[in-house]
N, C-alpha and C positions, 0 to 999 in steps of 0.2 A: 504494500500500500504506500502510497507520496505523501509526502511529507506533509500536503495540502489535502490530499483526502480523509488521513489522519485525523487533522485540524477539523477538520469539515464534521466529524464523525464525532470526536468530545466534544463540541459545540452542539450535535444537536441529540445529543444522550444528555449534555449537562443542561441543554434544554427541556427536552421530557422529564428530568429527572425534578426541575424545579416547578415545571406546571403542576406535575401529581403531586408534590408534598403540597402548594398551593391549596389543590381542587382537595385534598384532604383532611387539609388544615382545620381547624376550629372555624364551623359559622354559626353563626346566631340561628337559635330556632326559633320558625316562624311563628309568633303566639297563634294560637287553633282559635277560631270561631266559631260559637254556636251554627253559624250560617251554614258551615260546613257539615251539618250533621242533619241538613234538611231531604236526604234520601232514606236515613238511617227512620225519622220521623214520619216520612211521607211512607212507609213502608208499613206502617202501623196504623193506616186510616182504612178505615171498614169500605167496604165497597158501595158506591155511589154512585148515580149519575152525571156527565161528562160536565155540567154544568154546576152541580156540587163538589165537583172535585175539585174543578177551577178552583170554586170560593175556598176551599179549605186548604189548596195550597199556598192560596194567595193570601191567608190568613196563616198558616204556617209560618210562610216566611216572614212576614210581616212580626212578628212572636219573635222569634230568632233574631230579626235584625235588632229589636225592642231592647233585647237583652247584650246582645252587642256594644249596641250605643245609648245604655243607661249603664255601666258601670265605670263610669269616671268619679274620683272621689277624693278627696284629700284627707279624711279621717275615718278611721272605723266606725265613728257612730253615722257619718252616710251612709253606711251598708247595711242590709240586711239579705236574710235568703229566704226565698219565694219553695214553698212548699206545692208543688202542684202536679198530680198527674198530667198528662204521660211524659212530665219534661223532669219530672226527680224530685226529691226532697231538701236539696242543697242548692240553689237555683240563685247564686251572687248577684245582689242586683240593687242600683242606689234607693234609697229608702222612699223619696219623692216620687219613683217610679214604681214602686211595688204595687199599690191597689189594684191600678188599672191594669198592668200587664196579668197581674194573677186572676182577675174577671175575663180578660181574654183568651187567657190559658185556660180557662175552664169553660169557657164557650166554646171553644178548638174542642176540649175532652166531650162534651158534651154531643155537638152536632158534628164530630169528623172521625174521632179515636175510634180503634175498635177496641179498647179499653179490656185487653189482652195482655200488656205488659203493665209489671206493677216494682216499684224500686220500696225496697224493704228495710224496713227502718233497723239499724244495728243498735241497741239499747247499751252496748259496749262503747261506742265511738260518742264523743262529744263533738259537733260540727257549730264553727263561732264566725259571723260576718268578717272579715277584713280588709283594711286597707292597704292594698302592697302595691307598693308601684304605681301610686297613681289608680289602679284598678280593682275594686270589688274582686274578691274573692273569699276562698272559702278554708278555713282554718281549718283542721282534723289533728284530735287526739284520744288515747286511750283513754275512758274513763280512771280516776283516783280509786 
């Protein structure tokens, strides 16, 4: 091999070699969205007509995004968690937005669930509103 082919050859092995530790490197994980869990939910609405389905997906999402963009918060007493079928019993969400969104979420259970899955209360675990980050969420620990 030339002296220049050589050259040519560590240059693009010490190339490759710095893109993958790059693409491997430490990246920030994308925070998850309730949004994203709207197939997981749409999968558990009873069977309807094409025009009720409309409305209860588009009451779905609508739910989802609710909860999305209501937990901004600067202290834990903004937070509270929304107890409501079929969305969970831990359900982080700013305290000013709780009423309405849990009337909606039980209008959803109501006219669209097929009220087939059910999240089971652990009388072990103690679950406590938080403010982390800026964001509503949801504390877990063993009962004392």
């Amino acid at each position: 091999m030339t002296s220049g082919a050589a050259k040519l050859v560590a240059a693009g092995t010490a190339f490759f070699a710095v893109a993958f530790s790059y693409a491997q490197g430490p990246a920030a994980e994308t925070p998850r969205k309730w949004v994203d869990s709207f197939n997981a939910y749409k999968s558990q609405m009873r069977p309807l007509g094409a025009a009720a389905t409309r409305a209860c997906e588009g009451q779905l999402q609508r739910i989802l995004k609710a909860v999305d963009d209501n937990g901004a918060c600067t202290v834990d007493s903004d937070c509270t968690l929304v107890n409501q079928e079929p969305f969970g019993r831990t359900i982080p969400i700013r305290m000013d937005s709780a009423r309405a969104l849990q009337a909606n979420m039980k209008q959803f259970r109501d006219a669209c669930d097929n009220q087939l899955s059910q999240a089971f209360y652990n009388s072990e675990l103690v679950h406590v509103p938080a403010c982390v980050q800026g964001r509503c969420m949801v504390k877990t620990s063993v009962k004392k």
